[in-house]
N, C-alpha and C positions, 0 to 999 in steps of 0.2 A: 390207544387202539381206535377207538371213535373217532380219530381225527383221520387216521387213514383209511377209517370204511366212506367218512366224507367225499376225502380225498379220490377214492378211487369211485365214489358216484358219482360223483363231479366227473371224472373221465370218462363214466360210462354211457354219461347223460350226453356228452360232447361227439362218444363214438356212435351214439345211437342216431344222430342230423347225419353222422355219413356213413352210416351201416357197420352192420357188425361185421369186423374180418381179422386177424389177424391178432394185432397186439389189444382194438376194440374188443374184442370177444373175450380177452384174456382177463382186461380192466373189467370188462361185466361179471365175469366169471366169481375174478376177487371180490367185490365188491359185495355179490351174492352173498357168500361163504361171510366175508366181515359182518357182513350184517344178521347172519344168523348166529354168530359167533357171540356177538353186541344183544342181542335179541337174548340167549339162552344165559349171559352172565348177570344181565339184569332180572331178569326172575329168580335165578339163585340169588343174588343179593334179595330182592325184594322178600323173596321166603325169610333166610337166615336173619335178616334185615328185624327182623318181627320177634322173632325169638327172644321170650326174656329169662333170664336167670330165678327161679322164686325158689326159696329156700323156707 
């Protein structure tokens, strides 16, 4: 999944020298969303991450 939130900034970075319109706007769109997607499973992992078993 991090390879296609790259992926799709990389098109947004490309759409954004010739304006947002159309499929541009769509790839920023994605891009957003992956990256908040990306953002919010790494903090779950980082919490759960920490978590130890003590018996």
């Amino acid at each position: 999944m991090l390879n296609l939130a790259v992926l799709f900034f990389i098109i947004a970075v490309v759409a954004a020298v010739f304006g947002f319109a159309g499929i541009a706007g769509t790839a920023a769109g994605l891009a957003q969303i992956l990256f908040v997607v990306f953002v919010v499973l790494f903090v779950i992992s980082l919490i759960f991450g920490r978590r130890t078993l003590s018996r």
